[in-house]
N, C-alpha and C positions, 0 to 999 in steps of 0.2 A: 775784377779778376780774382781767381781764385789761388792760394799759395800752396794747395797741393791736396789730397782727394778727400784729409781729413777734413782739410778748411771748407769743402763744399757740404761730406758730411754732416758736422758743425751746423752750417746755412742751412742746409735742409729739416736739419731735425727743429731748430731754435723755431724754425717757420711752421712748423707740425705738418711736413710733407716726407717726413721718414716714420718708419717704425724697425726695431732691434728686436730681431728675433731671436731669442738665445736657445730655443728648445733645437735639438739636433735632426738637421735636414739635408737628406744625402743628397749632392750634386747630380749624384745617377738619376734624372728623371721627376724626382720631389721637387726640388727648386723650381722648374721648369715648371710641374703642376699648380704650385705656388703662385708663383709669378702670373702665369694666365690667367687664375683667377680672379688675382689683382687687377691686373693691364685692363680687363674685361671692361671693371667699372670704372677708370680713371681712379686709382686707387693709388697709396703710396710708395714712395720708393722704400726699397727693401733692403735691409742690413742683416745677412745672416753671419751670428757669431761663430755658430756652433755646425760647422761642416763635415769637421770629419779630418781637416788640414791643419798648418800653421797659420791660414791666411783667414781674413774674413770675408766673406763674396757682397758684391754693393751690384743690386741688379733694379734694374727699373727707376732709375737716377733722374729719365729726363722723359718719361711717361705720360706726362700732360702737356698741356700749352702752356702754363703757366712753369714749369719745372725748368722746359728747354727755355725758356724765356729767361729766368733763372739762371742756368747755365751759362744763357751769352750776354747775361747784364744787363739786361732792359727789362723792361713791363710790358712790355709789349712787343711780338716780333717784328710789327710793322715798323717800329722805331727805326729799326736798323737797315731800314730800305731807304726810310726817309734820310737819315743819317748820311749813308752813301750818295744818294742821289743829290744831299744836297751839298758833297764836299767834290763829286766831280761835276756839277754845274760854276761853283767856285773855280776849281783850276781852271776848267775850260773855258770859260769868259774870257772875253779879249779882256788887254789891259792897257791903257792907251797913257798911262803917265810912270812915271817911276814912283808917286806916291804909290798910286794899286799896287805896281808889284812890290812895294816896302811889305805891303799888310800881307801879304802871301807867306811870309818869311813863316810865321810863326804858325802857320797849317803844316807847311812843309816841312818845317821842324817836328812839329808832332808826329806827320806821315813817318818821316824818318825812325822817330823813335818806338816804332811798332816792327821796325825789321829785327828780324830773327836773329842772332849773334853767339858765337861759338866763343866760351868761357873755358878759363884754364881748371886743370885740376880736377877735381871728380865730384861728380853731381849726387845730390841727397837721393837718387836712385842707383845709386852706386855704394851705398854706404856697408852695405852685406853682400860678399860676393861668394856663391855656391860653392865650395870648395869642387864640388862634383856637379856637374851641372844636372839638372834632371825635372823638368817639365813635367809631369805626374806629382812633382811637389806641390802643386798646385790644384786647386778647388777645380779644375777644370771640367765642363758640364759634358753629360750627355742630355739632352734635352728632348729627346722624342724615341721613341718604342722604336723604330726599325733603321737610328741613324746607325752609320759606319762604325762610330766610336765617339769618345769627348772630341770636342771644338773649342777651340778658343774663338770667342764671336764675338770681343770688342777688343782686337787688336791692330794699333795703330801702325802701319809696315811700311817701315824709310827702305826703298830704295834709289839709285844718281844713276843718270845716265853716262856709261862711260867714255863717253866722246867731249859733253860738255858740262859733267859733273854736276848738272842742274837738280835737285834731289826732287824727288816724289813722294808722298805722302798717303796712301791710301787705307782703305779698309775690307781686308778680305779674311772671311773663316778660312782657320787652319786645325785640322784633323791632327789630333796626336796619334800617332802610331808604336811612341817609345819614350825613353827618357831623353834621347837627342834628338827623333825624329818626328818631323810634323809633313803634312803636305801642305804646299802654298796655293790657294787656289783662288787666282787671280784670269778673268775672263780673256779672250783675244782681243777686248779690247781698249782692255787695260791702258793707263802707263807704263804701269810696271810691267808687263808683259812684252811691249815694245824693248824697255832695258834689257830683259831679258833675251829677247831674241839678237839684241846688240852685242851682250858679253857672249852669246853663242857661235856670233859672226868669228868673232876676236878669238873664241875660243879659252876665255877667262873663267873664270871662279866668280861666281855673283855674289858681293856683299852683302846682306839684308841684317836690317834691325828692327826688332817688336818692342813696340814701348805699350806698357801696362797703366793707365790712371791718369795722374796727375789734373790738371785743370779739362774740366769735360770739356772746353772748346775744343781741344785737339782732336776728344774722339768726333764731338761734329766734321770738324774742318777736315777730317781724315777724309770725310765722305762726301763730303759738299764737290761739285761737279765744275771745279775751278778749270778754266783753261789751261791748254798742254804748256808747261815751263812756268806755271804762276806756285810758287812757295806756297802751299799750305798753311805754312808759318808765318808768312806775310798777312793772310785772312786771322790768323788767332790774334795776332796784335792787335788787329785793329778792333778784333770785337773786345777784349782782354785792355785795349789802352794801352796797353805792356809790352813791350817784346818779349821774345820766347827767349830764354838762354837755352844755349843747348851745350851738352857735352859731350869728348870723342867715347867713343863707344873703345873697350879693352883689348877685345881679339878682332873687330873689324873696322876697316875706314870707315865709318857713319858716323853720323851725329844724332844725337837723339836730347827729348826733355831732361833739363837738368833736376824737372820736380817731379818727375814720374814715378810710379809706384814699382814697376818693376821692368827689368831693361831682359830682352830673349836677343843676344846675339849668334848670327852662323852667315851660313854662307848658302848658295846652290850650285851644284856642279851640271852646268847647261849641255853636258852630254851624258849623264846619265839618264838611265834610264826612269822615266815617271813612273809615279806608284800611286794605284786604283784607289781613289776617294772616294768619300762618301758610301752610300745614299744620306741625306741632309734634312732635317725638316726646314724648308727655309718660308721668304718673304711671300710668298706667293700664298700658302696656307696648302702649296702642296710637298711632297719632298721632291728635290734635286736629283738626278739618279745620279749614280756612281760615274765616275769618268776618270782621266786620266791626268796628274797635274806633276810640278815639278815636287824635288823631294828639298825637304829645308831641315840641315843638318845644325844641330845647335852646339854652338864653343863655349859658351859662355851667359850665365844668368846671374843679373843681380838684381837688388831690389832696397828700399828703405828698410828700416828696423820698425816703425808699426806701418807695413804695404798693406794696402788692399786688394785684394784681388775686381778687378770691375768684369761684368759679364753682360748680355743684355741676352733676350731670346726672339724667336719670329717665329710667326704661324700666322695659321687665321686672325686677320684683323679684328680688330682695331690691337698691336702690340707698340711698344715703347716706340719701334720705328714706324709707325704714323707721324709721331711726333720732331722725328728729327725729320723729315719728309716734308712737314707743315715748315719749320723752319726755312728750310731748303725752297719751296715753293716763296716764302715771303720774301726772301734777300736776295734771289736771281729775280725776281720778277723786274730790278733794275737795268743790272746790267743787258740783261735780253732784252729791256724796252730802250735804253738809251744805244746799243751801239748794233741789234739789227730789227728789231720791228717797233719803231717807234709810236705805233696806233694801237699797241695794244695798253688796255685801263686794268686789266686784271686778268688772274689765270689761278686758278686753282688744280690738285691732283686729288681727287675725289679719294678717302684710303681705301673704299671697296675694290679702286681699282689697281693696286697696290703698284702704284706709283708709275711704273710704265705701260701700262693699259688702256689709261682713261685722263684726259685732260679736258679742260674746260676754259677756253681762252674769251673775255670779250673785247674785244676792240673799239676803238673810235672808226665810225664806217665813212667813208669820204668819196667813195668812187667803186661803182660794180666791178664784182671781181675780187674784188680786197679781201674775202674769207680764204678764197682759195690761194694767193700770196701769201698770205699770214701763214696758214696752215704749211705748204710747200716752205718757205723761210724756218718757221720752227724743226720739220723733221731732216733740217739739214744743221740744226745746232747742238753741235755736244751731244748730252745724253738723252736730251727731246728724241734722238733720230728712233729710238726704240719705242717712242708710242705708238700703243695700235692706234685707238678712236680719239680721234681729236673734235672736239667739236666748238665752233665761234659761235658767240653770238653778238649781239651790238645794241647801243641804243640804253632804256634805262630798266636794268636789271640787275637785281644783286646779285652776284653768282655765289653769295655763299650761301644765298637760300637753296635747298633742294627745291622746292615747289614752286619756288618764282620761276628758277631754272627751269623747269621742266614745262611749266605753261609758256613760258618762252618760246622755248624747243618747238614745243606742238602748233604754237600758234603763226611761226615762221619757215618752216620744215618741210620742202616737197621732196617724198621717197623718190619721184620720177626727174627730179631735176639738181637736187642738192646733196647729192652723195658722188663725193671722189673718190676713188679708188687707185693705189698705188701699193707697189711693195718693196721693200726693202730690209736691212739689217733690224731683228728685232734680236729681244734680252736673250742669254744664253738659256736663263731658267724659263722660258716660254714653251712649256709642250704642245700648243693647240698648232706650230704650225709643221708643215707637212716635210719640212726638212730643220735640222737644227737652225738657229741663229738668223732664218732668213725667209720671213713669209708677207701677208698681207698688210695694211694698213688702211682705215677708212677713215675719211674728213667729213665730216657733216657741215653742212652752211644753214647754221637758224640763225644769220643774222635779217636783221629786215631790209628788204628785197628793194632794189630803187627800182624807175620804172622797165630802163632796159635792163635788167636782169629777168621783170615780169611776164617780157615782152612775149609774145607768141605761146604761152605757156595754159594751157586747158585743163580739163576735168581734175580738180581740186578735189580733197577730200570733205564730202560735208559732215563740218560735225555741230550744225546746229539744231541737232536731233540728237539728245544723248540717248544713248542705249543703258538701258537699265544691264545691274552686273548679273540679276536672273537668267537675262537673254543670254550674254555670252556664256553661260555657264550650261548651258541646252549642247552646247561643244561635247560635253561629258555623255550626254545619252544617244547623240550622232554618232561619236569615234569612240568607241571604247580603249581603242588604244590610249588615248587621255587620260590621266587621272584627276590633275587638281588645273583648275584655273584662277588666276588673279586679276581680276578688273576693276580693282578699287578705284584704281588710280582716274579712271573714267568718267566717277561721279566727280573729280575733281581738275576734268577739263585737259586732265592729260590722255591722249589716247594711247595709253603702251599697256600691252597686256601680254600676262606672263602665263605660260601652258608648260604641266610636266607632262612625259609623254612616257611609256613602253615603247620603246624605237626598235624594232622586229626587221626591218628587211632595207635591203640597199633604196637611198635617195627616196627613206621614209619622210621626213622634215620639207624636204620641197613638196614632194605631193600631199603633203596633208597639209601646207601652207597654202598649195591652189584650190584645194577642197575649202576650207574655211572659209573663203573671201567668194563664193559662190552664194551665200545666204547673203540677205537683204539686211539682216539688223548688225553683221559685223564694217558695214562702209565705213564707220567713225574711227575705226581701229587704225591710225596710220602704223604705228609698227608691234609686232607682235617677236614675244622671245620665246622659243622654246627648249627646255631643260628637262633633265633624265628625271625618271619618276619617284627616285630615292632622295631629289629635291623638295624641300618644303617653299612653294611658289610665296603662298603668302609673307615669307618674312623677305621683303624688297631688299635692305641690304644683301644677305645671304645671297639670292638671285642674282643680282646683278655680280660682286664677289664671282661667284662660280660661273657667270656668263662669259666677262671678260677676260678670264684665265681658259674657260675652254673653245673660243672660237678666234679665228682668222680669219679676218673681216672680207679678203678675200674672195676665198671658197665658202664661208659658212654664211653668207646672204642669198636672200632671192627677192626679189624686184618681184610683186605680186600686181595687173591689173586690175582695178574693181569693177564691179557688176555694173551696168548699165552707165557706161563713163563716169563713176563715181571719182574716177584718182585713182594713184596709184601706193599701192601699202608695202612695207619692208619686214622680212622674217628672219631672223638670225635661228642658226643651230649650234645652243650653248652645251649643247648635249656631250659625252664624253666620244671619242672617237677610236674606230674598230677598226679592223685587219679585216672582219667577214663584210661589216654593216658599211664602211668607208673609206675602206682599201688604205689606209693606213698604216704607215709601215715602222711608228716607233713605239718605244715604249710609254703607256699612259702610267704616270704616278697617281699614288695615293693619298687623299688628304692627312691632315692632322690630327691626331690623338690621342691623348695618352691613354696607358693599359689600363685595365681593370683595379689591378693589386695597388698600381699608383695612386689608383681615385679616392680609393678603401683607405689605403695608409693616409693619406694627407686628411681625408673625413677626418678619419680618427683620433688625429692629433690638434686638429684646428682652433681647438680650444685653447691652446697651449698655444697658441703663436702673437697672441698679441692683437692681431686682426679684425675683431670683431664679432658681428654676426654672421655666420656662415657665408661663405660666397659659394654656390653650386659648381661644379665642376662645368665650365664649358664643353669639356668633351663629352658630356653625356648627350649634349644637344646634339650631335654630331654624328653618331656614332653610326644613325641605321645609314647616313651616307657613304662611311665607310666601304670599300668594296671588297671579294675576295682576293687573298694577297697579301704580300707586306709591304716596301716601297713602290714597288712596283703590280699594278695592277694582272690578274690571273685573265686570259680569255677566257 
């Protein structure tokens, strides 16, 4: 455990996974450019001295796999799965003598002493108290060309429910607006939202408290997808060994970390009126549009005598939160295997798909049928319910190879028989689907097929004829509407191929899906993506990234037959979606990237920062995808 953000500091630097940067780097957008370029390459965490504030900004802390590992005290994240699993296979065992349960004592004692515990007197984040309260005293970022304003993006927010004073724990940016005012922007399907609509009932004044720093489990456990009424604080213990001490908060009933770096107390008044948030650069690698949240008035800030200020940012992937995500992915992979789908061996969240888009579950397969169970079981648990593409496989595959995975996929996979379709609540920040918060969802079954599942099933796709990637590239002097094709992946046994397009007129993507699957040399192809033409196909991450942020697995498939009972092939439309071309009726965001003036300045200085050999501005790579517009896309 850690004793407070210097002592992780300290750890990180001793370990040479920090660098101090002292030359002066404005929060406004620098930082942000900074940091991405870092994040990019797995590069290190960042201590900037010199901001511009009293405070110092600590950003990119848990960046790698080895950081967050770091962070929660192991070497490895799997440890802590093991760890878990094997302290509730312990409890749960029968105990048939009162020797056994004698030896219990001293488990139970340790579980104990991981509960979270309210301490007299006033906490080392309490040791400076604002005379004036005011939030702008702080480094706080703006992190992207067209957001709302600064965000606070690693803030840990205790709210209780006022009925059974249960506290919640979570992690949502909040937009400054003033030196008292933030907006709280907590989704519908929050916890905290639910509180919220509680003290609305009652007609109360909502407490809320922001805790800044102190031991990075907390900002983990802030976000970790703990069941409804399970302490937050109970999970830091135990990865910590430690209980939390927490202390009362000055101007409201809350408790908060008694080692935190800086303490944001107020309140919300649940019949005012909300005030228009955002636009956001957020996790998606798109921005958030502006919407409408409660307002969070602040009484009171305090904080340690040397605080840190902690920050993180998001955008286009790969950024710091891959990292707590990979965590997240290693430590529930228990809980969700021991208490509702006990066949599953492993599950990964791909970070192209940036965390609720793309899952990859494999199973232990024991009886036909079992994918689509599994699959139906998961989008009914917690935060699983917002994946689009889920996909099982079974048998002996590593899923954390991409190319084992994907020969898998191909070589188990019928487009005509192993695609479920269902829809339901998906993430708020999902724009691909056709009303806010609530569209498609696709299951794919690559696990290996027993015989009744085989049963009665015909013209397979043959691909023991591979097509050279010349062939499929004859696409480009057929359709001119085509620009780039990608079939690398072909020569290596996976049939997925990736087409950008000029998409010109309504229910373009289907019919140039039935058009292609007409020619003799594309049968091998079981599924084909296709994406707008300011996409660079060949880089596969990037593709697939901007596939599964722009389609609804729903509406945006077509079930294609092949020529002469070849099988059947599948075509998704990852393309951006219109008002003329798709009848479309929201508004499309904008990707990621910083300005010009930001690219030049941080060029310019980067010699001065400690960092090394130049790291290139990701957003230059980016840029011609850019569209006309600022957060929001122009028709």
């Amino acid at each position: 455990m850690y004793r407070n953000t210097q002592h992780w500091i300290k750890t990180l630097e001793a370990a040479g996974e920090l660098v101090r940067i002292k030359e002066y780097v404005n929060p406004h957008l620098e930082i942000t450019e900074v940091t991405d370029r870092v994040s990019k390459v797995n590069g290190p965490a960042l201590l900037f001295e010199n901001t511009g504030y009293d405070f110092p900004l600590l950003i990119n802390s848990m960046g790698t796999e080895k950081r967050i590992a770091m962070a929660l005290g192991v070497k490895n994240l799997d440890d802590i799965a093991k760890e878990m699993e094997s302290m509730f296979k312990e409890l749960t065992s029968p105990k048939e003598s009162w020797v056994e349960k004698l030896k219990m004592l001293p488990r139970l004692g340790s579980i104990a002493s991981w509960m979270p515990r309210v301490v007299s007197g006033r906490g080392e984040c309490q040791q400076v108290v604002m005379v004036k309260p005011d939030v702008t005293k702080l480094p706080v970022l703006k992190c992207w060309p067209e957001d709302g304003g600064p965000f606070l993006t690693l803030p840990v927010i205790h709210t209780k429910d006022p009925i059974t004073g249960i506290r919640n724990v979570g992690l949502y940016r909040m937009q400054v607006f003033g030196p008292t005012l933030t907006a709280m922007h907590w989704h519908r399907h929050k916890v905290s939202a639910r509180h919220f609509n509680e003290y609305k009932r009652r007609g109360e004044l909502m407490p809320v408290a922001i805790s800044l720093g102190g031991d990075p489990a907390y900002s983990y456990c802030s976000s970790a997808p703990l069941p409804d009424g399970v302490d937050e604080y109970i999970l830091a213990g135990f990865l910590r060994k430690k209980r939390v001490d927490m202390v009362q908060c000055l101007t409201q009933d809350v408790q908060v970390p008694a080692d935190a770096d800086i303490i944001i107390e107020g309140y919300i008044d649940p019949n005012e009126e909300f005030i228009l948030e955002g636009p956001f650069g957020d996790h998606t690698g798109y921005y958030s549009l502006a919407d409408y949240y409660p307002r969070f008035h602040i009484t009171c800030i305090t904080h340690r005598k040397d605080a840190v200020y902690p920050a993180t940012i998001v955008g286009i992937p790969p950024q710091e939160d891959a990292w707590i995500g990979k965590a997240t992915e290693r430590i529930f992979l228990v809980p969700i295997k021991m208490t509702m789908v006990p066949e599953i061996e492993d599950m990964i969240l791909p970070v192209e798909g940036v965390f609720h888009n793309l899952v990859i579950v494999k199973i232990k397969k024991d009886y036909p049928g079992q994918a689509s169970k599994v699959m139906h079981s998961l989008w009914g648990a917690g935060q699983m319910m917002f994946t689009k593409f889920m996909i099982i496989v079974s048998g002996d595959v590593n899923i954390h190879n991409a190319d084992e995975v994907a020969k898998h996929i191909s070589a188990n996979f019928d487009p005509a028989h192993d695609i479920y379709i269902t829809q339901g609540p998906v993430d708020v920040l999902d724009h691909s689907c056709s009303v806010m918060a609530f569209g498609g969802k696709m299951g794919i079954d690559a696990t290996v097929k027993t015989e009744e599942e085989l049963a009665g099933r015909s013209g397979k796709v043959n691909s023991a004829e591979k097509t050279k990637t010349s062939e499929y590239e004859q696409l480009m002097q057929l359709y001119p509407e085509i620009r780039q094709v990608n079939a690398r992946l072909t020569e290596n046994d996976i049939p997925l191929v990736f087409i950008s397009i000029e998409k010109n007129k309504p229910g373009h993507v289907k019919e140039l899906s039935e058009k292609i699957f007409q020619h003799e040399w594309m049968k091998n192809a079981k599924a084909v993506i296709f994406l707008e033409s300011n996409v660079d196909v060949s880089d596969i991450a990037d593709a697939v990234w901007r596939f599964t942020n722009n389609a609804d697995p729903k509406r945006d498939h077509f079930i294609v037959q092949g020529k002469n009972g070849s099988g059947a092939h599948v075509c998704f439309d990852g393309t951006r979606k219109t008002k003329e071309l798709d009848d479309f009726q929201r508004d499309w965001p904008n990707i990621l990237v910083s300005n010009d003036e930001t690219i030049e300045r941080i060029d310019a200085i980067w010699p001065k920062l400690g960092l090394g050999e130049m790291i290139p501005s990701p957003s230059r790579k980016y840029k011609k995808q850019v569209y006309k517009g600022g957060a929001v896309v122009e028709e």
